[in-house]
C-alpha positions in Angstrom: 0.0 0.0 0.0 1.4 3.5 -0.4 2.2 5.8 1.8 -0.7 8.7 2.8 0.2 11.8 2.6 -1.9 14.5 4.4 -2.5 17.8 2.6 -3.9 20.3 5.0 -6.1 23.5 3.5 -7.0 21.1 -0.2 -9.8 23.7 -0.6 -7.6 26.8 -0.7 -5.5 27.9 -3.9 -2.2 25.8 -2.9 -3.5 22.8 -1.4 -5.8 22.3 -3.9 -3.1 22.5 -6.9 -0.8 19.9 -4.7 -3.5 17.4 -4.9 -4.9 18.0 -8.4 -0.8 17.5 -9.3 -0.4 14.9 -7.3 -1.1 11.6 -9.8 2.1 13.5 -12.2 4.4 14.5 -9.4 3.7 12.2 -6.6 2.4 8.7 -8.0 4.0 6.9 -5.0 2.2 8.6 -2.1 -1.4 8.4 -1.6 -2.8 11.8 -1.5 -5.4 12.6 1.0 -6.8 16.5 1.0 -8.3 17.5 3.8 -10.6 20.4 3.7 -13.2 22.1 6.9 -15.9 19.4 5.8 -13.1 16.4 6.7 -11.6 17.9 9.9 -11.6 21.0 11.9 -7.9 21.4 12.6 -8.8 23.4 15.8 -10.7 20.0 16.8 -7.8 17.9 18.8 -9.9 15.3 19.5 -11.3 15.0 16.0 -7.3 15.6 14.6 -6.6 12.7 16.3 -9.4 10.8 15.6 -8.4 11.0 11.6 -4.8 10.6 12.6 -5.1 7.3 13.8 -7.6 6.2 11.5 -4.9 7.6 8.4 -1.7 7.1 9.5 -0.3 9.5 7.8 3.8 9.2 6.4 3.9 13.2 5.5 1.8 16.1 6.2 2.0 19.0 4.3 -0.1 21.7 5.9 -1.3 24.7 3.9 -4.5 25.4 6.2 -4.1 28.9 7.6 -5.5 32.1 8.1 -3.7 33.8 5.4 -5.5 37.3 5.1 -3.4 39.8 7.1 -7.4 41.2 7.5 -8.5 38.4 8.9 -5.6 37.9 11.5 -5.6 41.7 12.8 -9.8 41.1 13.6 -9.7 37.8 15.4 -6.1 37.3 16.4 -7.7 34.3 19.1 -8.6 32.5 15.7 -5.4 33.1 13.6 -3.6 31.9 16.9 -5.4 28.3 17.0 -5.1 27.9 13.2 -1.7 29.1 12.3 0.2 28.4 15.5 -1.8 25.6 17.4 -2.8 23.3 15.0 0.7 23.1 13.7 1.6 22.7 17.1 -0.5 19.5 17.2 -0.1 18.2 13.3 4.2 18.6 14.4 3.6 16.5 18.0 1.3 14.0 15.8 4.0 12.8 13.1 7.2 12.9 15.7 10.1 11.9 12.9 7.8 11.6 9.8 8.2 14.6 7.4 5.8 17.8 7.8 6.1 20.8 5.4 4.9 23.3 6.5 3.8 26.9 4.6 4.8 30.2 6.2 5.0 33.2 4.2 7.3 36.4 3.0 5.4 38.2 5.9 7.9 37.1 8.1 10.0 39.6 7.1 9.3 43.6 7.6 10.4 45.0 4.3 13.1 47.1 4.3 15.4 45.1 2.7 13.9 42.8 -0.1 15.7 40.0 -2.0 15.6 38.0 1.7 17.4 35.0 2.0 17.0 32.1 4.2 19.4 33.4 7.3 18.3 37.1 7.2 16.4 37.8 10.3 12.8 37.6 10.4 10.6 41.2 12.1 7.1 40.4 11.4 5.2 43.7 11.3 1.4 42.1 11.4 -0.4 39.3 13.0 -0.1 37.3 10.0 3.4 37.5 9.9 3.5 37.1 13.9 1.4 33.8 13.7 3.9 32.3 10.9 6.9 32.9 12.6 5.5 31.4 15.7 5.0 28.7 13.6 8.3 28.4 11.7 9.8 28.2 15.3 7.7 25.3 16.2 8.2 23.2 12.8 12.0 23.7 12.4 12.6 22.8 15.9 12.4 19.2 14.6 15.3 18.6 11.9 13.3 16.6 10.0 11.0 19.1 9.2 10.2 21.4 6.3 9.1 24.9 6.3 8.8 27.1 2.9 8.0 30.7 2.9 5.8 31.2 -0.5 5.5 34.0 -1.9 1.9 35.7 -3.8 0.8 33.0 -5.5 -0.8 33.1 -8.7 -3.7 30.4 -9.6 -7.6 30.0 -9.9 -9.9 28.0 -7.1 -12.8 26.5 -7.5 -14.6 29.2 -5.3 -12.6 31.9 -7.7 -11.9 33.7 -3.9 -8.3 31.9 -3.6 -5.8 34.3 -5.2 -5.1 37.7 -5.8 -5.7 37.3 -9.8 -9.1 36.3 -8.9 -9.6 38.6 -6.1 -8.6 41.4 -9.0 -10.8 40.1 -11.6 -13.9 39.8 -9.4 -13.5 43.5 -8.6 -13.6 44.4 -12.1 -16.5 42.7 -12.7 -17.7 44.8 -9.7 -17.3 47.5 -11.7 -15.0 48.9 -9.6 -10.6 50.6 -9.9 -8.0 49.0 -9.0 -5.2 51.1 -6.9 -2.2 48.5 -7.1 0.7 50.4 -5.4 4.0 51.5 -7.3 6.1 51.0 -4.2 4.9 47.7 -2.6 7.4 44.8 -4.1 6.9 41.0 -4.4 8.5 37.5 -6.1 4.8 36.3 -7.4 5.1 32.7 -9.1 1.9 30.3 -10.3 0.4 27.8 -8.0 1.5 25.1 -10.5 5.1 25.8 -10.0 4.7 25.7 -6.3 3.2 22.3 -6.6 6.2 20.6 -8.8 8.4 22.3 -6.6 6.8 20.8 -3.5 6.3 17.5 -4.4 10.1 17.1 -6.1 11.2 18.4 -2.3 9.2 15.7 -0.8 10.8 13.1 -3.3 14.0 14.6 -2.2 13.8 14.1 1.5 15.2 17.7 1.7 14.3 18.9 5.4 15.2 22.3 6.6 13.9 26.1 5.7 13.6 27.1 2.1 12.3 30.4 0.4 10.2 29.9 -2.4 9.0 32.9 -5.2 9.4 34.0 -8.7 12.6 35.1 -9.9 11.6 38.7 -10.9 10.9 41.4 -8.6 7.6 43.2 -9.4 5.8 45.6 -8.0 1.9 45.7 -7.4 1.4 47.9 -10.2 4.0 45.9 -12.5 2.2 42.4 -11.6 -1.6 44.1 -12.7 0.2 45.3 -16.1 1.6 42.4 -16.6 -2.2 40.3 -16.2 -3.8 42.5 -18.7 -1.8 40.4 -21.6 -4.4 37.8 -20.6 -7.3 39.8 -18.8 -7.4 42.5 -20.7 -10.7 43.9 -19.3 -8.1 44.7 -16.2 -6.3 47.5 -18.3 -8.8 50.2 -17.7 -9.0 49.7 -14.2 -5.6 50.0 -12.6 -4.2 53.1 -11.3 -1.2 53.7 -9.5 -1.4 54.4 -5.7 1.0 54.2 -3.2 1.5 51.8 0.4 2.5 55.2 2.3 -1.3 56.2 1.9 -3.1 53.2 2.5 -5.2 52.4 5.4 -5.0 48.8 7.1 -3.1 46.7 8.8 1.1 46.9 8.3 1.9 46.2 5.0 5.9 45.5 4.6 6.9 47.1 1.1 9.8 44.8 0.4 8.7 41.3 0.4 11.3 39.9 -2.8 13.0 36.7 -2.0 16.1 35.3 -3.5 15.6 31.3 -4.1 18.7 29.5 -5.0 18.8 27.5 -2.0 15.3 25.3 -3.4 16.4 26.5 -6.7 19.8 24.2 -7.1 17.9 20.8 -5.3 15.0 21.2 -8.3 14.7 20.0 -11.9 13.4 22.8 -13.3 14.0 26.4 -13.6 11.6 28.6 -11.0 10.3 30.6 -13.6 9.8 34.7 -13.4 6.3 36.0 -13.4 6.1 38.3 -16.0 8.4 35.4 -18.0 6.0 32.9 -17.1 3.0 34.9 -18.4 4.9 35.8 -22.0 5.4 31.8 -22.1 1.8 30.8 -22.1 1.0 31.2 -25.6 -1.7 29.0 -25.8 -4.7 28.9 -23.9 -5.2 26.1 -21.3 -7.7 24.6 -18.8 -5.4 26.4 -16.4 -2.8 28.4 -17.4 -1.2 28.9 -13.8 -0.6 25.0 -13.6 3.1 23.5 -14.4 2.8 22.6 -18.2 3.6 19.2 -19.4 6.2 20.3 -22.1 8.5 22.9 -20.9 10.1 23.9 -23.4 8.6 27.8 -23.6 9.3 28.7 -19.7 11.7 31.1 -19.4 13.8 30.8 -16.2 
C-alpha cells in the first residue's frame, strides 16, 4: 500500500493544486486532502481521531488564516489555526516529514531579496502567527518549512488568489489602486506544486524560500495580467502603500531562491516570463505545463 500523505487547506489555492498534481508528481504517495468538511484542525480530538484512522507518512499543511485582514480582527482564531494546530499536526507525526507553509510576511520590508538566514521582524499578525509557527516546525530537523511567496492560480470558489480577487473587482465595476512602491516575487500555483512534491521526493528537510525570480511591483504584476485579462487594463491606477489604510503592510517582500532553486529539476520561472510563455490557452494556465520547453527561467 502507499504511503498517505496528508494535505492540510486542499480547498484553498495551494493545497488544492498539490493534490490536483499529485497523480504527475507524486504517484507513489497516496494523496489525501483535507478540507473544513473532513476535519476541523482546531478540533484535537477530532485531529486525532483521523490521525489514527490515516496514519499519515507526511503532512503537508497549507490550512491557515492567510489574510493579514483576517488575522488583525480575530487574532484568538489566527492563533489556534496558524500556530496551534501546527503545534499539534508537528507532535502527531514525531520523525515523519511535515512541510509546512509560512510566508514572505515574516519579514518587515526594508530590505527585499531576503534570503533564508536574514532575520525575520514580522510587522502584522499574520506574519506574527507564521513565525510562531516556523519556530515550532524547524525545531524538529526533519521538518520542512517554505516561505511562498503571492501566488498566482484559480480555485474552484474563484476567492483563492489575488488574480481572482482582482478580476472579481472588475467585474464589480470597480478601480483598482495596485501600489507603485509595494514589491513582491509572485510565481503560479503550479510551479509551487512541482516544486513541493520534487522536495518531498527529495527528502530535503530544513527552511527554504520559495518565489518567482523577478521582482515586481503591485502595479508591475496588474500590467503584466492585462496580456491575458485584458478587461483589467482600464482599471488600474497607481497608488501608493504610504497612503493606505490597514493593517502593516511590509513594502519589500522579494525573496532570492537558489537554496530550493539548485535541489530542483526545473527552472523557478519569473512571473512576468511565465506569463509571455503561455502562448496557448489552457484549462489552467497557472498550472506546471507538461512540455516545458517555452518557460523562461
Amino acid at each position: 500500500m502507499k504511503p498517505v500523505a496528508w494535505i492540510t487547506g486542499a480547498g484553498g489555492l495551494v493545497g488544492s493544486y498539490l493534490v490536483r498534481t499529485a497523480a504527475r508528481w507524486a504517484p507513489d504517495w497516496d494523496v489525501r486532502g483535507l478540507t473544513r468538511q473532513d476535519v476541523d484542525l482546531t478540533d484535537e480530538t477530532g485531529v486525532r481521531r483521523l490521525w489514527r484512522e490515516h496514519q499519515p507518512g507526511a503532512v503537508i499543511h497549507c490550512a491557515a488564516i492567510s489574510r493579514p485582514a483576517v488575522c488583525e480582527q480575530d487574532p484568538g482564531l489566527a492563533r489556534k489555526v496558524n500556530i496551534e494546530a501546527t503545534a499539534l499536526l508537528a507532535s502527531l507525526a514525531g520523525d515523519r516529514p511535515v512541510l509546512l507553509f509560512s510566508s514572505d510576511q515574516v519579514f518587515d520590508g526594508r530590505q527585499g531579496w531576503y534570503v533564508e538566514t536574514d532575520r525575520i521582524n514580522p510587522i502584522n499578525r499574520y506574519g506574527e502567527t507564521k513565525a510562531a509557527a516556523e519556530e515550532l516546525v524547524l525545531s524538529n530537523p526533519r521538518h520542512t518549512v517554505i516561505r511562498l511567496a503571492l501566488t498566482a492560480g484559480t480555485s474552484a470558489t474563484g476567492d483563492r488568489s489575488f488574480v481572482e480577487d482582482m478580476r472579481r473587482s472588475v467585474a464589480a465595476n470597480l478601480c483598482l489602486t495596485l501600489f507603485t512602491d509595494e514589491f513582491r516575487s509572485p510565481l503560479p500555483a503550479g510551479v509551487v506544486a512541482r516544486a513541493v512534491w520534487e522536495l518531498i521526493a527529495l527528502k530535503q528537510s530544513g527552511l527554504y524560500h520559495l518565489g518567482g525570480a523577478e521582482r515586481l511591483s503591485r502595479m508591475e504584476i496588474g500590467e503584466a495580467l492585462t496580456t491575458w485579462y485584458p478587461e483589467l487594463a482600464s482599471r488600474l491606477q497607481p497608488g501608493s502603500v504610504a497612503a493606505y489604510h490597514g493593517p502593516l503592510r511590509p513594502p519589500d517582500l522579494s525573496m532570492r531562491c537558489d537554496k530550493i532553486q539548485r535541489l530542483l529539476s526545473f527552472p523557478i520561472p519569473g512571473f512576468r516570463s511565465w506569463l509571455m510563455a503561455r502562448t496557448t490557452p489552457g484549462t489552467d494556465m497557472w498550472d506546471y505545463p507538461l512540455t516545458e520547453s517555452r518557460v523562461c527561467s
